[in-house]
RODO-2510 file (C-alpha; in nm, 4 decimals, decimal comma):
residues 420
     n   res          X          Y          Z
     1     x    -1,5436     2,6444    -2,0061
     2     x    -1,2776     2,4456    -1,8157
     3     x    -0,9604     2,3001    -1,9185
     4     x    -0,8945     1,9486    -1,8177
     5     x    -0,5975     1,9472    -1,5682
     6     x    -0,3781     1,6506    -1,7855
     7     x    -0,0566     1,5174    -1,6078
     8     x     0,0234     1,3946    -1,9314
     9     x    -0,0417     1,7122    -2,1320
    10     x     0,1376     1,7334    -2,4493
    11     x     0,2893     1,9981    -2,7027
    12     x     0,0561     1,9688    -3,0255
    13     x     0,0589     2,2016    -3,3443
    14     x    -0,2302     2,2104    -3,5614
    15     x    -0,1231     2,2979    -3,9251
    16     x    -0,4708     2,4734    -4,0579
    17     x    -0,7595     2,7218    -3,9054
    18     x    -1,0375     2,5925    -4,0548
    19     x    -1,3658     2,4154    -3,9130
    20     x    -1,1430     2,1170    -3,9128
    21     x    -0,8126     2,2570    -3,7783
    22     x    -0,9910     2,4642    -3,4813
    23     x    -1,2074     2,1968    -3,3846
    24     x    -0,9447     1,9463    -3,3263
    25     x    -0,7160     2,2420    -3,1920
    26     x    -1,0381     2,3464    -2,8990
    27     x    -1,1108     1,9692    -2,8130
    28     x    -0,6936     1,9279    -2,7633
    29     x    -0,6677     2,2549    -2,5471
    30     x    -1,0003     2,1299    -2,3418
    31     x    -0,8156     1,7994    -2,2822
    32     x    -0,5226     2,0049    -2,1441
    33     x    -0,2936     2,0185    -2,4186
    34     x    -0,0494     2,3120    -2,4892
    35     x    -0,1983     2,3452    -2,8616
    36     x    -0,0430     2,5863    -3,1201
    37     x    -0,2778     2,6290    -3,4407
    38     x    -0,0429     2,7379    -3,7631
    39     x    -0,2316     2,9132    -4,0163
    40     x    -0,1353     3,0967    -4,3430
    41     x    -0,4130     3,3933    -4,2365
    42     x    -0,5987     3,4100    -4,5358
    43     x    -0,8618     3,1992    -4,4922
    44     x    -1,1760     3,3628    -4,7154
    45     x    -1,0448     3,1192    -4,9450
    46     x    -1,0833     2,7872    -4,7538
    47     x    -1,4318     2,5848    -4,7972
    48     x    -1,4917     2,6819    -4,4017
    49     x    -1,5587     3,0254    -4,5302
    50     x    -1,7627     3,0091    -4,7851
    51     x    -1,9499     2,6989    -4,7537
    52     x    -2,3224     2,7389    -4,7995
    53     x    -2,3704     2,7102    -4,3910
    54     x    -2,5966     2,3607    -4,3982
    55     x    -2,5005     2,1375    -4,1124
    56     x    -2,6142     1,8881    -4,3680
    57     x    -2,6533     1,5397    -4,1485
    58     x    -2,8081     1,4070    -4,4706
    59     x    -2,5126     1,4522    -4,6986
    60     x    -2,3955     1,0457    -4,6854
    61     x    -2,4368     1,0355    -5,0511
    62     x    -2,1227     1,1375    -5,2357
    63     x    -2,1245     1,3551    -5,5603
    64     x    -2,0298     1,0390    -5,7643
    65     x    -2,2633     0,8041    -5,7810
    66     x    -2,4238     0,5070    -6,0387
    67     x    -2,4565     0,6832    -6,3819
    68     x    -2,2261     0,9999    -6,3539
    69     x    -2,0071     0,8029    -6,6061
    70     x    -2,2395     0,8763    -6,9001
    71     x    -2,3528     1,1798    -6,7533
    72     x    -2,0577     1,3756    -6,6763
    73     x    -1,9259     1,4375    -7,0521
    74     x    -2,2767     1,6114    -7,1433
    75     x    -2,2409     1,8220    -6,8105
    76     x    -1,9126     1,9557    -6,8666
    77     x    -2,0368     2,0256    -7,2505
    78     x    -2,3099     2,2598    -7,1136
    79     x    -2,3474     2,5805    -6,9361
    80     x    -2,6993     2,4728    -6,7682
    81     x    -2,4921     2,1551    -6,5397
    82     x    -2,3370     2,2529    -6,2380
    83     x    -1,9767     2,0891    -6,3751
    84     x    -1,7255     2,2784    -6,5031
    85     x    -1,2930     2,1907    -6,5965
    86     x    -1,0883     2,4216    -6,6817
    87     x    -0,9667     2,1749    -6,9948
    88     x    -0,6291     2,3181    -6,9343
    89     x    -0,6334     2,1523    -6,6585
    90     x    -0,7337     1,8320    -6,7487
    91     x    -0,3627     1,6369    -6,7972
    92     x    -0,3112     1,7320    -6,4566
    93     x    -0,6429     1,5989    -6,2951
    94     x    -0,6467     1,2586    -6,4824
    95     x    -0,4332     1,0620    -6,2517
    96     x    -0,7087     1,1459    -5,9499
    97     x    -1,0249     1,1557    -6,1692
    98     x    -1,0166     0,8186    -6,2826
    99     x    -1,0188     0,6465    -5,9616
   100     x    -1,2855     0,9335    -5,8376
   101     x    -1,5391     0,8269    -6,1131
   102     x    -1,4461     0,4577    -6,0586
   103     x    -1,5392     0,5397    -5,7021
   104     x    -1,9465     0,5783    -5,8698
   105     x    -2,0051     0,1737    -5,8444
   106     x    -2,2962     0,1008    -5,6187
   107     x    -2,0895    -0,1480    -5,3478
   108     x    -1,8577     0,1452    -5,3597
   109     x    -2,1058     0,4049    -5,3184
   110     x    -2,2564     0,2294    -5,0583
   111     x    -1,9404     0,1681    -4,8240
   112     x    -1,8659     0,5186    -4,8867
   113     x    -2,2238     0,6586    -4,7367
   114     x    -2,1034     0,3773    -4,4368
   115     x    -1,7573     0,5344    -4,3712
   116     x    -1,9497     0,9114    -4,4173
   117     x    -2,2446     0,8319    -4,1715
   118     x    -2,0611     0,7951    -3,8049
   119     x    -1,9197     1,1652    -3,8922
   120     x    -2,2578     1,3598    -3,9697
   121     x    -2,5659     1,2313    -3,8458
   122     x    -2,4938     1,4048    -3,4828
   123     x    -2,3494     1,7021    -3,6440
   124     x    -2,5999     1,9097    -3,4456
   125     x    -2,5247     1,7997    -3,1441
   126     x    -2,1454     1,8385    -3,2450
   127     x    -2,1364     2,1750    -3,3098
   128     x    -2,3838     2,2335    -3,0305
   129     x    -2,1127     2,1022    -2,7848
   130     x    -1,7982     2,2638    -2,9706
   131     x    -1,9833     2,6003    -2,9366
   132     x    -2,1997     2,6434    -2,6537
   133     x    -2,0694     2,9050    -2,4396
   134     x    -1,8612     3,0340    -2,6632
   135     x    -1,9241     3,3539    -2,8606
   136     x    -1,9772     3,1121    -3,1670
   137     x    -2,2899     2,9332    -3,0702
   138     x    -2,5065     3,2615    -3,1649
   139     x    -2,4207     3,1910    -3,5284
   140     x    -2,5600     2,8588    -3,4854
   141     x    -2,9656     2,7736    -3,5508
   142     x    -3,1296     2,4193    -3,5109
   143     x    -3,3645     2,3660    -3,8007
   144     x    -3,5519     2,2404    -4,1102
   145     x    -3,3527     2,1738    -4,4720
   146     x    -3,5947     2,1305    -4,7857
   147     x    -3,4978     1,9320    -5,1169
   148     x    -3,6982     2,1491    -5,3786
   149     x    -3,7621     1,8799    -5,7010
   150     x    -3,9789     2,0055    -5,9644
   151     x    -4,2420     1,7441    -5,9546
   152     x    -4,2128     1,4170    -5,7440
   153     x    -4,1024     1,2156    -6,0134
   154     x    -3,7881     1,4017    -6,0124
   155     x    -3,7949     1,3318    -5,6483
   156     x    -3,8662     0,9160    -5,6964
   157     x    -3,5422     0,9704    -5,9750
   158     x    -3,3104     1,0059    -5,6786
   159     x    -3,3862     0,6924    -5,5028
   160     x    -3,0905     0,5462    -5,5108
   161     x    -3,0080     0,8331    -5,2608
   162     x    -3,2731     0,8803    -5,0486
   163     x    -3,2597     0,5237    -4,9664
   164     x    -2,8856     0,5589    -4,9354
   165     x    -3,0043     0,8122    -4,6241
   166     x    -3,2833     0,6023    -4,5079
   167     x    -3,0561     0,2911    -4,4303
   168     x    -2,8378     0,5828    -4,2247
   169     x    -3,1373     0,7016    -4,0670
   170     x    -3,2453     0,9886    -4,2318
   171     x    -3,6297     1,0399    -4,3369
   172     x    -3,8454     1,3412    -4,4073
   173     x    -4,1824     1,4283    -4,5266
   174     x    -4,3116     1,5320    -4,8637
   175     x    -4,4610     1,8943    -4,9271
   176     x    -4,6749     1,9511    -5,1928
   177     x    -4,6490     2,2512    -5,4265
   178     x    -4,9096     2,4463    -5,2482
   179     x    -4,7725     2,3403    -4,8915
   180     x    -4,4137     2,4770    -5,0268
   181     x    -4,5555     2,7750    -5,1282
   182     x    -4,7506     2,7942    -4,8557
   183     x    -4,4463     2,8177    -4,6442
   184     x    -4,2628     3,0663    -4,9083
   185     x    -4,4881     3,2583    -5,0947
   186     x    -4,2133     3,4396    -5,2993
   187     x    -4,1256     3,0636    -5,4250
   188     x    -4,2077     3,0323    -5,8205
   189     x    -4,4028     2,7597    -5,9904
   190     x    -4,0733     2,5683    -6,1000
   191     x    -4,1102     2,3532    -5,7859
   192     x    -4,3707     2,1764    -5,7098
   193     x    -4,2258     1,8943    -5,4474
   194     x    -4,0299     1,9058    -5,1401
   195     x    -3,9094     1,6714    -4,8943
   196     x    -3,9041     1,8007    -4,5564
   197     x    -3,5651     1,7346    -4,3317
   198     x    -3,5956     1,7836    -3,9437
   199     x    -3,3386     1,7876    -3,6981
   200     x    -3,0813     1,9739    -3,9305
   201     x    -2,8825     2,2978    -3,9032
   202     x    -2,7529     2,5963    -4,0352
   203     x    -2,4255     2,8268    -3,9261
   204     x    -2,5788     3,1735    -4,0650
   205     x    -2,2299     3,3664    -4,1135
   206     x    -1,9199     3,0395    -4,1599
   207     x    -1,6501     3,3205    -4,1503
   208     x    -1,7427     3,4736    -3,8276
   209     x    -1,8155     3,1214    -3,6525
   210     x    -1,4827     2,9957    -3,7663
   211     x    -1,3084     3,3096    -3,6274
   212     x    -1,5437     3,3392    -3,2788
   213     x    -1,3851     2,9761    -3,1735
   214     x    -1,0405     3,0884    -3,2868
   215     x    -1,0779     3,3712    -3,0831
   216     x    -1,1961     3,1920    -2,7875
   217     x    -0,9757     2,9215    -2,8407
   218     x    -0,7162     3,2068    -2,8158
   219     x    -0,8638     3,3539    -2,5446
   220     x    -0,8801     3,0500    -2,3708
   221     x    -0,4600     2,9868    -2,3708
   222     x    -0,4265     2,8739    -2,7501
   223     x    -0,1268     3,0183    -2,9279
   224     x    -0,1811     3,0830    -3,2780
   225     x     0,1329     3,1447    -3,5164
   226     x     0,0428     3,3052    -3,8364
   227     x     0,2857     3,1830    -4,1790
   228     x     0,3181     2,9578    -4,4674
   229     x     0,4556     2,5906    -4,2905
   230     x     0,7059     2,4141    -4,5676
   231     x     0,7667     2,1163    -4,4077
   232     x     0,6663     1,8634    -4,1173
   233     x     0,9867     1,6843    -3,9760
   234     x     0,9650     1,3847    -3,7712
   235     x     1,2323     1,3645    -3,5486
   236     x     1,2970     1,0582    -3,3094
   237     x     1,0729     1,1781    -3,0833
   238     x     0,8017     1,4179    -3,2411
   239     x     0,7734     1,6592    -3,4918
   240     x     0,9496     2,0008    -3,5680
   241     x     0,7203     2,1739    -3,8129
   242     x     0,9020     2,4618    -4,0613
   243     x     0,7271     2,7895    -4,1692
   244     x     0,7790     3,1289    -4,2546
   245     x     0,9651     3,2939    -3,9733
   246     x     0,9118     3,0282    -3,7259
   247     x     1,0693     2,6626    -3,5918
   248     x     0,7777     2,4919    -3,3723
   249     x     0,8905     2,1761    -3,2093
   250     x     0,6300     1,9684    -3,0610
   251     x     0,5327     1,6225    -2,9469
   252     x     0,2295     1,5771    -3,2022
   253     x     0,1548     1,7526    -3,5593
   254     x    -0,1864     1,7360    -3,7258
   255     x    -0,2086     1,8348    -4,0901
   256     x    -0,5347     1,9658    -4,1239
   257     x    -0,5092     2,2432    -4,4063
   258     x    -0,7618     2,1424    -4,6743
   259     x    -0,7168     2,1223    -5,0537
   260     x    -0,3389     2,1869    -4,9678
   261     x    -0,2541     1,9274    -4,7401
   262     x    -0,1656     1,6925    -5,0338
   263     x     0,2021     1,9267    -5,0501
   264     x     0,2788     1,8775    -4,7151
   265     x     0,2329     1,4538    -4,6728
   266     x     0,3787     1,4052    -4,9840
   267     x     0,7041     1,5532    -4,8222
   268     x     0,7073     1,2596    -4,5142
   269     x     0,6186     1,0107    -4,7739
   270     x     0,2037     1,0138    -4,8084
   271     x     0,0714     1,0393    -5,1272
   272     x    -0,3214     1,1282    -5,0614
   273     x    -0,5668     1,1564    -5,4323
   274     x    -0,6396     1,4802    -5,3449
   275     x    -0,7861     1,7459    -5,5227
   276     x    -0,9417     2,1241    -5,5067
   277     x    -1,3104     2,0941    -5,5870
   278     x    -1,3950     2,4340    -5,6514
   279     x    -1,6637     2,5823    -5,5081
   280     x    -1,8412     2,9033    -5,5355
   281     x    -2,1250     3,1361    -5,3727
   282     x    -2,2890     3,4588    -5,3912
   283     x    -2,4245     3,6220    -5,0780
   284     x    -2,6736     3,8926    -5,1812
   285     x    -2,7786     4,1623    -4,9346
   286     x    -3,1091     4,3247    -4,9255
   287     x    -3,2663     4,0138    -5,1036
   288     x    -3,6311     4,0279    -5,1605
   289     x    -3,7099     3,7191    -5,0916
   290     x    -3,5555     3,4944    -4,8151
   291     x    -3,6433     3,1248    -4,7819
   292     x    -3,7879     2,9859    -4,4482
   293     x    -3,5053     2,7674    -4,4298
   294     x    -3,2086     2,6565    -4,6149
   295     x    -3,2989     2,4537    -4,9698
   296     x    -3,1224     2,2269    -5,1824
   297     x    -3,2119     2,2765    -5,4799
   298     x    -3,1805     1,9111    -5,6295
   299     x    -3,1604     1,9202    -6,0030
   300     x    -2,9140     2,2273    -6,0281
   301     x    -2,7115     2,0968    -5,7139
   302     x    -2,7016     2,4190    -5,5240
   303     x    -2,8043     2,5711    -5,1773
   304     x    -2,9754     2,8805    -5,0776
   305     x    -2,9315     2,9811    -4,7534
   306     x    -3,1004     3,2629    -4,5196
   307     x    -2,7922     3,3704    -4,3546
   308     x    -2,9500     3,6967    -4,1504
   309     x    -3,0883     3,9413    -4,3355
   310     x    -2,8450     3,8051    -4,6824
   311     x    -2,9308     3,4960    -4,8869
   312     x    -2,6255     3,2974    -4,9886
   313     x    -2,6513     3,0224    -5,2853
   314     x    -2,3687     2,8272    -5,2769
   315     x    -2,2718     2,5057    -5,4608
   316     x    -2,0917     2,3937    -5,7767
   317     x    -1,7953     2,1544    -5,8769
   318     x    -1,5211     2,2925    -6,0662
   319     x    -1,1938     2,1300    -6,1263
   320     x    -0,9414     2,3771    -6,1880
   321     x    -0,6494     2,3486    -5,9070
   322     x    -0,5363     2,6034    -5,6581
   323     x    -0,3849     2,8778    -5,8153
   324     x    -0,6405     2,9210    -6,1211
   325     x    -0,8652     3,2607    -6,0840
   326     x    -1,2029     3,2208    -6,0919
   327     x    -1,4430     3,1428    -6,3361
   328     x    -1,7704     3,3501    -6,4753
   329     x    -2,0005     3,0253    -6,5673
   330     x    -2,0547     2,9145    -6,2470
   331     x    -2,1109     3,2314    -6,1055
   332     x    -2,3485     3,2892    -6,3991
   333     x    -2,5813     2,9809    -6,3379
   334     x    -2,6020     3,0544    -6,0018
   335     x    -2,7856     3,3901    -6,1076
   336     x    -2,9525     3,1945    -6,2843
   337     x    -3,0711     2,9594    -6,0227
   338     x    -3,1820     3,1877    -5,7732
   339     x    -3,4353     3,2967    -6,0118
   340     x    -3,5503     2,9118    -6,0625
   341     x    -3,6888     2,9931    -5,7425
   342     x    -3,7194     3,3349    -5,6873
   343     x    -3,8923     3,4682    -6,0823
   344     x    -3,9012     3,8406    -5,9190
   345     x    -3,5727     3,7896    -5,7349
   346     x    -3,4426     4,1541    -5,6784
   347     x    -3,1369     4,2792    -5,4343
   348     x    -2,9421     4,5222    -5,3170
   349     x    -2,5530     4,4040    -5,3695
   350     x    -2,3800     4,0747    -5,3941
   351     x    -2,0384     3,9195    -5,2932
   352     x    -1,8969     3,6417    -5,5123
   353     x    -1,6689     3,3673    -5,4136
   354     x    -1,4823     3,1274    -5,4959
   355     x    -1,2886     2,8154    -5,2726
   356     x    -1,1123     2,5291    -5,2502
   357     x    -1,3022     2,1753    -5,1161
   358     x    -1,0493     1,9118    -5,0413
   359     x    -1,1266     1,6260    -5,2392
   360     x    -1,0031     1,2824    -5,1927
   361     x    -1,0980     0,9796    -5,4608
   362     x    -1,3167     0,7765    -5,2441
   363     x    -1,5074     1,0801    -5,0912
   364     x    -1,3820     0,9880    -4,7680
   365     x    -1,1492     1,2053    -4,5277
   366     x    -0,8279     1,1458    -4,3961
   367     x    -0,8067     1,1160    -4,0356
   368     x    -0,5947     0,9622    -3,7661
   369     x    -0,2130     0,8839    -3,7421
   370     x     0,0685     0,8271    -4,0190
   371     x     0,1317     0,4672    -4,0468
   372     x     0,4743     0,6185    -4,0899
   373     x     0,5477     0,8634    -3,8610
   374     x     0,3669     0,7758    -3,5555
   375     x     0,3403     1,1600    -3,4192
   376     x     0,2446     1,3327    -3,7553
   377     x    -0,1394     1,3264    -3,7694
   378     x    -0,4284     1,3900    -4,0931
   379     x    -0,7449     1,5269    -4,0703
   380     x    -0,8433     1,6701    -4,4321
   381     x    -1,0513     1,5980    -4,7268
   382     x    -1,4114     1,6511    -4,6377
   383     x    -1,5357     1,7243    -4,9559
   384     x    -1,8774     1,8666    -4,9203
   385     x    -1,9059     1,8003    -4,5212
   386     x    -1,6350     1,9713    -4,3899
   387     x    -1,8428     2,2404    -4,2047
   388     x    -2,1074     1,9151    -4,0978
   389     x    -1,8187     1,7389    -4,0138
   390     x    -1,5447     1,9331    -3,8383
   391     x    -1,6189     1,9549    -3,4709
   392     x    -1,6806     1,5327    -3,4660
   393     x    -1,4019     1,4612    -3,6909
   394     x    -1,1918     1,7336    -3,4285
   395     x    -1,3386     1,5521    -3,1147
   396     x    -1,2308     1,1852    -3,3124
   397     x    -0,8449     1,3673    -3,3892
   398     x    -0,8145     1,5136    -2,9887
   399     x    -0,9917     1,1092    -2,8475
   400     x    -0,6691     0,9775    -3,0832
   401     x    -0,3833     1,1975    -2,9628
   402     x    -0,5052     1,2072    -2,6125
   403     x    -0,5023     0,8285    -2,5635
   404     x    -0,8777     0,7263    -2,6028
   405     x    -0,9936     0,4833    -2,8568
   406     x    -1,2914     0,6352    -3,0742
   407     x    -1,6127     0,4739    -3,0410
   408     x    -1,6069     0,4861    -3,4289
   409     x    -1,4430     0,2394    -3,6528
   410     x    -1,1473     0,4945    -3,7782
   411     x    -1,0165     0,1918    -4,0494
   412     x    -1,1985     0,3764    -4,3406
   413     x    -1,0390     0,6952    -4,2983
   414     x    -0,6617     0,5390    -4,2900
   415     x    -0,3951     0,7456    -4,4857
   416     x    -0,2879     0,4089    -4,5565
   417     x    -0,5585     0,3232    -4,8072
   418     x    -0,3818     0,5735    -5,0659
   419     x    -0,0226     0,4473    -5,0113
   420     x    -0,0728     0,1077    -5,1533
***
């Protein structure tokens, strides 16, 4: 894979090694940049990791949406709803939670599925481009994603959504029981509808994919420095970014670290609503049972995955912060939700885990330049999408910095919106 020969190439640091940060990073380098990514190294804890692995081109509906005002106090209130606080917590998360459930109004809603669209509905084709002929694009497999309901008026419940997804362009079919079971014989009575998804994806091991296009991007001429950063400085002409052990001057920055990017624009002046949505998964090995593809499973709002030979159920919103361990409930109802739809559901071992989604108020991401600092660049808060959405929101960061104008309307994504 060649590097463009660019007479205007440019010194660029990428603050973050996630889908996000080595996207953008691999589409700078291919446009013949001298690209440095700067990563802490402990990345099992970012959402790239342990995401449940669904290049989910469907996912234009946020997690807010008409109604969650009067649900969301009886979720919290019981162990069954995929919502969890730490109420310790809660003094802290006010200032951003209000605006995030006033963000649930339909018009709102409805812009926000707009401003989500342009960055997931070719997510196949994304990654597809990002990682063909790279040791990544074994990890990646073209295919079906199923919305288990347990009868199809659960399924006509949701409409708001699915039409949401229709007026973007995404439509399915509708399994019976018997034709889901059909396809998964292991599945339990529980369900008994499915819509159908085509044209979808799934990365079956995130950690690995993330690290096979670091290491080609590496291999390829990347540097990579490995430390905390404390501070971007813009200087009269670019940036000088500070971390542990190291002084990086450059001619562009891009802050693309996830749930703690907020830290590092609120130092040059930004103030992003952004928040850790906590996320968790268990992979089990030696499952007996493995779906045929990945499922959402829509009234406990989680994923199972076939990732290999391990099944992975992934899913959950906790608001806690960064630096709070993790908790047992929402491990605990995912056990319990793998045996919604697996009754016999025996394994070998598990792996549990817990991350950090970066969540802005609008469910939108921040991406493009600092209305400030005209060399200091954002690309964070993907919420749920971040592994849909990272090599197309990288290719839409490398288009900015190299000079091209993206052939998507970039206005919704403005840092600017928060600084008002």
């Amino acid at each position: 894979m060649e590097t463009a020969q660019n007479p205007h190439a440019l010194k660029v640091a990428v603050i973050g090694g996630g889908i996000v940060g080595v996207s953008t990073a691999e589409w700078l380098r291919r446009d013949g940049h001298d690209v440095t990514i700067i990563d802490r190294g402990v990345r099992d804890r970012a959402a790239s990791f342990g995401n449940g692995g669904i290049l989910a081109r469907c996912a234009v509906v946020p997690v807010v949406v008409p109604g969650i005002m009067m649900k969301a106090p009886g979720m919290l209130l019981s162990p069954d709803q995929p919502l969890f606080l730490r109420w310790s917590y809660l003094l802290k998360l006010l200032p951003w939670l209000l605006p995030y459930l006033a963000s649930a109004r339909r018009e709102k809603v409805v812009e926000i599925a707009a401003g989500l669209a342009p960055l997931l509905t070719d997510s196949v084709d994304q990654h597809r481009a990002l990682a063909e002929g790279t040791p990544a694009e074994r990890w990646l497999v073209p295919g079906d994603y199923v919305y288990l309901y347990p009868d199809r008026a659960t399924f006509e419940g949701d409409s708001f959504g699915w039409s949401l997804r229709r007026d973007h362009g995404i439509v399915g079919e509708e399994l019976s029981g018997d034709q889901l079971r059909e396809r998964d014989p292991a599945l339990g009575q529980k369900y008994g509808f499915g819509y159908l998804l085509r044209d979808h994806g799934t990365i079956t091991n995130p950690g690995r994919y993330i690290e096979d296009l670091y290491e080609w991007f590496v291999g390829q001429g990347g540097r990579t420095v490995e430390g905390e950063v404390r501070q971007v400085e813009p200087r009269p002409e670019g940036v000088r970014v500070h971390c542990d052990g190291h002084t990086i001057d450059a001619d562009r920055a891009v802050i693309a670290c996830g749930a703690w990017s907020r830290q590092l624009s609120e130092k040059i002046g930004h103030h992003p609503k952004l928040e850790s949505e906590r996320g968790y998964h268990i992979e089990f090995t030696g499952p007996s049972a493995l779906p045929p593809c990945p499922y959402m499973v829509a009234d406990a709002k989680f994923v199972a995955t076939p990732m290999g030979a391990n099944l992975r159920v992934a899913g959950i919103v906790e608001f806690g912060g960064l630096e709070a361990a993790a908790s047992a409930g929402p491990l605990s109802l995912l056990t319990r939700g793998i045996r919604k739809i697996y009754p016999d559901f025996q394994y070998a071992d598990k792996r549990e885990w817990m991350g950090h989604r970066p969540a802005t108020t609008d469910s939108l991401p921040v991406l493009g330049p600092s209305e400030r600092h005209k060399d200091i660049y954002f690309a964070f808060g993907h919420h749920h999408i971040g592994l849909t959405a990272g090599p197309k929101s990288g290719r839409l960061l490398a288009d900015m910095i190299s000079g091209r104008h993206p052939n998507v309307d970039m206005s919704a994504y403005r840092m600017g919106r928060f600084d008002v």
